[in-house]
C-alpha positions in Angstrom: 0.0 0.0 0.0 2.0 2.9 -1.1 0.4 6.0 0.1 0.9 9.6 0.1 0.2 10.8 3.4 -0.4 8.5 6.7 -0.9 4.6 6.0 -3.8 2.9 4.3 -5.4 0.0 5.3 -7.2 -0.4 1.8 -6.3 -3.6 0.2 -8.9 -3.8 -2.0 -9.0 -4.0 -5.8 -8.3 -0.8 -7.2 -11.0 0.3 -9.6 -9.5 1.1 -12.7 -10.8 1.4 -16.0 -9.0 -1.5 -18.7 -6.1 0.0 -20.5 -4.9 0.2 -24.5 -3.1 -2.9 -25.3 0.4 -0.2 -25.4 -0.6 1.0 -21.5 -0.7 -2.9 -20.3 2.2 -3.7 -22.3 3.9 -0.7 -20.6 3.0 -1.9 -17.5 4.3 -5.4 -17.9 7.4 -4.2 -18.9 7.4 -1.8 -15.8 6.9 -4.7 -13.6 9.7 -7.0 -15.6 12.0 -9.0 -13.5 14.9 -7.4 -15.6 15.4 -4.0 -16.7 18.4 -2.7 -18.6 19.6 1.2 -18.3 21.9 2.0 -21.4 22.4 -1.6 -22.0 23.5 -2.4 -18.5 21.1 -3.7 -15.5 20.1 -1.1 -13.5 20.3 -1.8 -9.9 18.1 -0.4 -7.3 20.9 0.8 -4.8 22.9 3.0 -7.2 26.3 5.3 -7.0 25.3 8.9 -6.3 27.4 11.8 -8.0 30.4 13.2 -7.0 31.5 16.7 -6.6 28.9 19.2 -5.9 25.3 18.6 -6.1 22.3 20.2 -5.4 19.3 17.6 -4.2 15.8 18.7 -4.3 12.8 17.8 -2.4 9.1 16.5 -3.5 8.0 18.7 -6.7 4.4 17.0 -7.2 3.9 18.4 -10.4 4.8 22.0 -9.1 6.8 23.6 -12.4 6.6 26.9 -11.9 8.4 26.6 -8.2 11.1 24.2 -9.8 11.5 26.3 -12.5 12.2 29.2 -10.2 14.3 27.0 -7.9 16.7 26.3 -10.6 17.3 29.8 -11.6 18.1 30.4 -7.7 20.4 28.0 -7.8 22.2 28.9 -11.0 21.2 26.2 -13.8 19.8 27.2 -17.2 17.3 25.7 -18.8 19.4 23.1 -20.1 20.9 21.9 -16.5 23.8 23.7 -17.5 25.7 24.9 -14.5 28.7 27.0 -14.5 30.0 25.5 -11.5 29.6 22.0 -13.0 27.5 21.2 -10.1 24.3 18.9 -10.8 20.5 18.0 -9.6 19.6 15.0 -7.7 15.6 14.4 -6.9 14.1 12.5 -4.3 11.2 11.4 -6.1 8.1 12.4 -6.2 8.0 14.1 -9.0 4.0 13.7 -9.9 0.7 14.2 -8.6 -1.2 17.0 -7.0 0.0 20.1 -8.4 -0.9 21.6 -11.8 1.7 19.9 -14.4 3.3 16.8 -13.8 3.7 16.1 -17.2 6.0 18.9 -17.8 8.1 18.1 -15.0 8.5 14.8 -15.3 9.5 15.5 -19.1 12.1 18.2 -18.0 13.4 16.0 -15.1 14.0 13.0 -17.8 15.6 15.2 -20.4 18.2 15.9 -17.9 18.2 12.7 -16.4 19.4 11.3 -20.0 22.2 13.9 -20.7 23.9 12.9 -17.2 22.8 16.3 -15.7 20.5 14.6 -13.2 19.8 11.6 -10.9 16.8 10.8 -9.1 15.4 7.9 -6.7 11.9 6.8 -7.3 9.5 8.0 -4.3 5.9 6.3 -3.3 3.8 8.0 -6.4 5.8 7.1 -9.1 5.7 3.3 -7.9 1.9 4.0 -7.4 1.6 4.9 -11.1 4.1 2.1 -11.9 2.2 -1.0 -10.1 -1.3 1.0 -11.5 -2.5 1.5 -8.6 -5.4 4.6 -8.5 -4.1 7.2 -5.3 -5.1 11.0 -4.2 -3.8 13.2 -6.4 -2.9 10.8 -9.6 -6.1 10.2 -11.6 -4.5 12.7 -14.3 -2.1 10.4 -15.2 -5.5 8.2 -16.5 -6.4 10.9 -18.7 -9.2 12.0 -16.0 -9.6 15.0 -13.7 -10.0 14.5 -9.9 -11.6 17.0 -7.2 -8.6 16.6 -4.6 -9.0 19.4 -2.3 -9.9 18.7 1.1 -13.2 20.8 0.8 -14.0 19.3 -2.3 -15.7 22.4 -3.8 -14.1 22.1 -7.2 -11.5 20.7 -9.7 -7.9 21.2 -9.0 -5.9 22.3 -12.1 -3.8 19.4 -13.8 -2.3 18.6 -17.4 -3.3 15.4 -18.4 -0.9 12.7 -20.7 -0.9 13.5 -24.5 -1.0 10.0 -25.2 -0.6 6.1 -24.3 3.1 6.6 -25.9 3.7 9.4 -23.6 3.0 6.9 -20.1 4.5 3.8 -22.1 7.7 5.6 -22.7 7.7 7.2 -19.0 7.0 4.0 -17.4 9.9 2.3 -19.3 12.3 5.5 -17.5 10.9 5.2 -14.5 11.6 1.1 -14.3 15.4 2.5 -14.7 15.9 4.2 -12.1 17.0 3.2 -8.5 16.0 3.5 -5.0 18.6 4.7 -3.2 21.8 6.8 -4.2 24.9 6.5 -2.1 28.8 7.7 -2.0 31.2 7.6 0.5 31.9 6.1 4.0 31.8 8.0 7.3 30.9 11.1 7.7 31.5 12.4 4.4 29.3 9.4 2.9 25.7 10.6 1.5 22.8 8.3 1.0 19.3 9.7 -0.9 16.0 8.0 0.2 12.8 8.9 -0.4 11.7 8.5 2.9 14.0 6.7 5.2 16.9 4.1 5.6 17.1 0.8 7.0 20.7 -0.9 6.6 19.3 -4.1 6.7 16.0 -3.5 4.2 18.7 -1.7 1.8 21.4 -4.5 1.6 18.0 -6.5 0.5 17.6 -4.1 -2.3 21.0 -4.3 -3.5 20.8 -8.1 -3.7 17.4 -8.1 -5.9 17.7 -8.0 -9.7 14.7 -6.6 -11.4 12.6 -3.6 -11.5 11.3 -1.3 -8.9 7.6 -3.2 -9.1 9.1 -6.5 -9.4 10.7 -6.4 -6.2 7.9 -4.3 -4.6 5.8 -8.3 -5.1 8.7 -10.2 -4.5 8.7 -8.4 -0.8 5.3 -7.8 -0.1 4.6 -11.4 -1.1 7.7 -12.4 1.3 6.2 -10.3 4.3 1.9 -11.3 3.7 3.6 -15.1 4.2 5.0 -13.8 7.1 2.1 -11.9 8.7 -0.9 -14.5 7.1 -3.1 -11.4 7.9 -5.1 -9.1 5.4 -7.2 -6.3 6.4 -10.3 -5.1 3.9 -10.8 -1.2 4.9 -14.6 -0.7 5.6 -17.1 1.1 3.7 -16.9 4.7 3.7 -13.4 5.1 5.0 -12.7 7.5 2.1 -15.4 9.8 3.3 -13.9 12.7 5.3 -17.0 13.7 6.8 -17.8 10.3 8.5 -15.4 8.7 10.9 -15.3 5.0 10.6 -15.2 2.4 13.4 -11.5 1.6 14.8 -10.1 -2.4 12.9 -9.2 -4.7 15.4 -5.6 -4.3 17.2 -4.5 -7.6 15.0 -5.4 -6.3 12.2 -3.8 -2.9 12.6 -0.5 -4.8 14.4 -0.2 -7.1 11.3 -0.5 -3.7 8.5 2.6 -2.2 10.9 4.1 -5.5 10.5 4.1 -6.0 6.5 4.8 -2.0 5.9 8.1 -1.9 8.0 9.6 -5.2 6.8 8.6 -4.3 3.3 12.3 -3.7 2.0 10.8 -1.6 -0.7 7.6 0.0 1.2 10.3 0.9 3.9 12.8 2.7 1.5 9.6 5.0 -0.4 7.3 5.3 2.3 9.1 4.8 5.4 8.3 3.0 8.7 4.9 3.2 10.7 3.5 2.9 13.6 -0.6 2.9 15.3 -2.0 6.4 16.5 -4.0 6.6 19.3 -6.8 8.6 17.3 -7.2 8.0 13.5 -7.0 10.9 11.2 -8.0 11.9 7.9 -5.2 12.4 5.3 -4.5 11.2 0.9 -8.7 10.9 0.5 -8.6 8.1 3.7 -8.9 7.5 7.3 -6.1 6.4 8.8 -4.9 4.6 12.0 -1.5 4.2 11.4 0.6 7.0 10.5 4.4 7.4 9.8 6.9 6.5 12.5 9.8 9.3 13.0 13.0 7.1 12.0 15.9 9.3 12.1 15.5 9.6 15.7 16.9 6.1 16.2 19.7 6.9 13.6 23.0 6.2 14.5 24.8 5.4 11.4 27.7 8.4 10.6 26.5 9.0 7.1 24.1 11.6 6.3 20.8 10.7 5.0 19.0 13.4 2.7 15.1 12.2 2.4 11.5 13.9 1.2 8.3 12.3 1.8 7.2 13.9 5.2 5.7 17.2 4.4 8.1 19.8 6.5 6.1 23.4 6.9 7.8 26.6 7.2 6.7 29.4 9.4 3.2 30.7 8.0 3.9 34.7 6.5 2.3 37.4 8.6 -0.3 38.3 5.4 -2.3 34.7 6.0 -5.4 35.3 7.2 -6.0 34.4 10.7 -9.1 32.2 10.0 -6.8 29.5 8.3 -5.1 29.0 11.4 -6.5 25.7 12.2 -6.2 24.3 9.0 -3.9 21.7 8.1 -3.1 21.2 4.8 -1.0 17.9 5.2 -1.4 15.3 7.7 0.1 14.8 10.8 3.5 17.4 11.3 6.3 14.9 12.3 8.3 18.1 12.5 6.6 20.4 14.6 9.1 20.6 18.1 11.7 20.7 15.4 10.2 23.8 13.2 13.4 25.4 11.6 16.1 22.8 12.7 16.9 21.1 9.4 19.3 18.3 10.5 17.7 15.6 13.2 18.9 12.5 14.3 21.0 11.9 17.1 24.1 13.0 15.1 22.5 15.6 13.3 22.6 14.3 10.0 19.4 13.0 8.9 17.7 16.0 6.6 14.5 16.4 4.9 14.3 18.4 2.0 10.1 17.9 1.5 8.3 21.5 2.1 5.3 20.8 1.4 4.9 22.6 -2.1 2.8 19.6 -2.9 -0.5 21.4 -1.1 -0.2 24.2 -2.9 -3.5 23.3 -4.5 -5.3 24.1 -1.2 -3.5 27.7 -1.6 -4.6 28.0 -5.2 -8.5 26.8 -4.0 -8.8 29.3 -1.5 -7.2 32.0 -3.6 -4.4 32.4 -1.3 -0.4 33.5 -2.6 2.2 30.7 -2.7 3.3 29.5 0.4 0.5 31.1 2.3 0.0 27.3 4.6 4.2 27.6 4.9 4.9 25.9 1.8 8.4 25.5 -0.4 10.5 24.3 -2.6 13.8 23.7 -1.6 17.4 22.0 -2.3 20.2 21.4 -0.6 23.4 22.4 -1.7 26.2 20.2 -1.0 29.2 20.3 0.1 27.7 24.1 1.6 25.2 22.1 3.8 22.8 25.1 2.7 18.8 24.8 2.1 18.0 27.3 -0.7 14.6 27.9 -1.4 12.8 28.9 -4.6 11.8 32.3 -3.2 15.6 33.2 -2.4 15.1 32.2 1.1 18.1 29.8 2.7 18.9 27.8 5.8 22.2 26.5 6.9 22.3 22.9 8.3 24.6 23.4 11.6 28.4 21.7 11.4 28.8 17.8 12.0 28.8 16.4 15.3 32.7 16.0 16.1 34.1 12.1 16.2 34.3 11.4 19.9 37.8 12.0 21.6 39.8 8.9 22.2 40.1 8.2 25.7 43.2 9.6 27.3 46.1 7.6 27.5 46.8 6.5 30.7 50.0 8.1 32.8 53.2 5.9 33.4 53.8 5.3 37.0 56.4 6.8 38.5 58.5 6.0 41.0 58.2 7.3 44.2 61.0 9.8 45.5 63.8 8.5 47.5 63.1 9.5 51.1 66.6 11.7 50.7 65.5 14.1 48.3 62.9 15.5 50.5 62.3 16.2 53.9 58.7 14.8 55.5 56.7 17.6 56.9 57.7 16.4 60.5 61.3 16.7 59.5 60.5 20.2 58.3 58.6 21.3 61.5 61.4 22.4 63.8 62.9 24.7 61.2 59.4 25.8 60.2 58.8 28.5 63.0 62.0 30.4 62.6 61.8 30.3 58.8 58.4 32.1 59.5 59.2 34.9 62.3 61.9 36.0 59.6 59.5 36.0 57.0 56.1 37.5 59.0 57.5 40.7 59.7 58.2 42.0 56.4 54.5 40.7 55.5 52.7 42.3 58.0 54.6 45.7 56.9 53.6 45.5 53.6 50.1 44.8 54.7 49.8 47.4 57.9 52.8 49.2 57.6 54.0 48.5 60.6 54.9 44.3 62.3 51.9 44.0 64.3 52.5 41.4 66.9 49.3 40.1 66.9 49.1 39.8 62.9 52.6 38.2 63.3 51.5 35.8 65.6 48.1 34.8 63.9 50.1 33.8 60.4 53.0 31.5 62.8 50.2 29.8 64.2 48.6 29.2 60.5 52.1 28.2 58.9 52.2 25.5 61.8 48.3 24.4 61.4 49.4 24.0 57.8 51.9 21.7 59.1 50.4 19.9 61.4 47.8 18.6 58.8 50.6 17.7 56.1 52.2 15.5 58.7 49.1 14.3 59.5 48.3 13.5 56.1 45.1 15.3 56.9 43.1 17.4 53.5 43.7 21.1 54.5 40.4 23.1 54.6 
């Protein structure tokens, strides 16, 4: 069940209309157990570019704010840089916003002239596999009513053709899941949603295309679990809360989403909620667990997928302050620190320019709900934004200090080369009357026998407690 905001318990047949003979011979060839990438297999853990790269977050079909990101960021229309630096995506490129066919052809003109890289998020495998979502009828040919109020048609291009989805299907079966380079604390890794060392050394094993081994695992983990869960009647309707499943049933969906080796890596690890809420067109009762908290790899890990928000400008109207435009905010005691994890190297580039419908349906400016387009620029460990806006991600944690080496022994002194303090004692008191004097007429200006008396008596105390091996206060 790939979703775009808070789990689904739907497994139900999707209800799709029966496609051209090209479209389901598209589809096949999307879900192949091969693929091939410029003549050579295409595996679905991948080397990410070196040198300097800029990596940006969810577009959703959002042109005009990745077209005005890229002239922020220096590149032409072309991906041209003069810096030589180049674009890496974390997927979700489609759905929602007004033209995903445009971006998804810009994106893949790039992509072929070795100007760009991208990992495949949860709606392009949703479009791969077939599979109907929120947000994604356009890519049928149809128009969808997506806003939450449901008062009218959102604005989206719809596919020239059945060539035009065969021939994007075929580019999207090429590319990986997960980008790396590098070890340590200069290593980079690019999710869509999160990272499981385990789940991704099962990706990098699999040979075949993003679908195939989306079956081969869910069909692994439903053996697993033995547990399928029908969502009831109405559970799409916002205005009508359905009845809580059973604990099993909700404990076996948590169970074949997070070992899901491919579910994992695009849509990220879940866990129940207490209360369900409403989010992608369905009721929910799981939603998405916050993984980089547990973290502890030295790597950095640059990820979309979980709808960041910015602050909200002054000019919004007050009367949209209870409105949510996403689901649940997994960031919100975190708003404006870019880097989490317990090492401070887990960052989400996803801000939420994928709601920018409900901006456009209430006739709001962009970014009115705290909505962006951001990349980060690497190595600068800087967020820029596509309205000129930037955020610096703080240094790296330092490597912990080695432990201090520990200090030779030394030998003790012979007893020769120093008095003890009760040899010292008996020249102790004349040492002192010579010495008092002069102090106490620096001090009063004058040897004050009681002042001269008061320090003897303190030089001896002193050296009582040394011979008595006593701590002086």
């Amino acid at each position: 069940h790939l979703r775009g905001g808070g789990a689904s318990l739907a497994r139900r047949p999707t209800r799709e209309r029966k496609p051209s003979a090209r479209m389901q011979g598209a589809t096949d060839a999307a879900g192949g157990s091969t693929r091939k990438a410029g003549g050579l297999a295409a595996p679905l853990v991948a080397p990410l570019f070196e040198g300097p790269i800029d990596v940006v977050g969810d577009v959703h079909g959002e042109c005009g704010a990745l077209f005005q990101l890229l002239d922020r960021l220096g590149y032409d229309g072309e991906g041209n840089h003069l810096e030589g630096r180049r674009l890496v995506f974390v997927g979700d490129l489609v759905d929602r916003g007004p033209d995903s066919v445009r971006v998804v052809d810009f994106v893949r003109k790039l992509h072929s002239k070795g100007r760009a890289q991208m990992v495949l998020g949860n709606h392009e495998l949703n479009l791969m596999r077939g599979d109907r979502k929120h947000g994604n009828h356009w890519w049928w040919g149809e128009t969808e009513v997506i806003r939450k109020d449901k008062q009218a048609l959102s604005f989206q291009t719809l596919p020239p053709d059945d060539a035009w989805r065969s021939s994007t299907l075929a580019w999207l079966a090429s590319l990986p899941l997960v980008l790396e380079r590098g070890e340590g604390a200069s290593g980079v890794r690019v999710v869509h949603a999160s990272w499981d060392a385990g789940l991704v050394d099962e990706l990098r094993v699999f040979s075949g295309t993003p679908v195939a081994a989306y079956r081969h695992f869910t069909s692994k983990m439903e053996r697993e679990v033995g547990v399928k869960w029908e969502a009831p009647v109405g559970c799409d309707d916002a205005e009508t809360k359905p009845s809580k499943p059973p604990d099993a049933a909700l404990d076996a969906e948590v169970k074949l989403q997070n070992g899901n080796a491919v579910t994992v890596t695009v849509c990220g690890k879940e866990e129940k909620v207490d209360a369900p809420f409403f989010s992608g067109g369905k009721w929910r009762w799981i939603d998405r667990q916050k993984w980089w908290r547990t973290y502890q790899e030295d790597e950095m890990v640059i990820f979309g997928h979980y709808w960041r928000l910015c602050d909200r400008p002054e000019s919004t109207p007050t009367s949209f302050a209870a409105f949510s435009p996403t689901g649940g905010n997994l960031f919100a005691d975190m708003q404006g620190v870019l880097a989490v994890g317990p090492k401070s190297n887990c960052v989400c580039v996803d801000f939420s320019v994928g709601v920018r419908y409900e901006e456009r349906g209430f006739k709001l400016p962009p970014g009115a709900f705290g909505t962006k387009l951001g990349a980060l620029r690497l190595p600068e460990r800087e967020v820029i934004f596509e309205d000129g806006l930037s955020l610096s991600l703080p240094l790296p944690l330092p490597p912990p200090l080695p432990l201090p080496l520990p200090l030779p022994q030394l030998p003790p002194h012979p007893a020769e080369m120093a008095p003890t303090p009760a040899e010292m004692a008996p020249m102790a008191t004349p040492a002192l009357e010579a010495v008092v004097p002069q102090a106490c007429e620096m001090e009063n200006g004058a040897a004050d026998g009681s002042c001269r008396s008061q320090l003897i008596l303190l030089g001896e105390s002193i050296l009582q407690l040394a011979s008595s091996e006593q701590k002086p206060p």
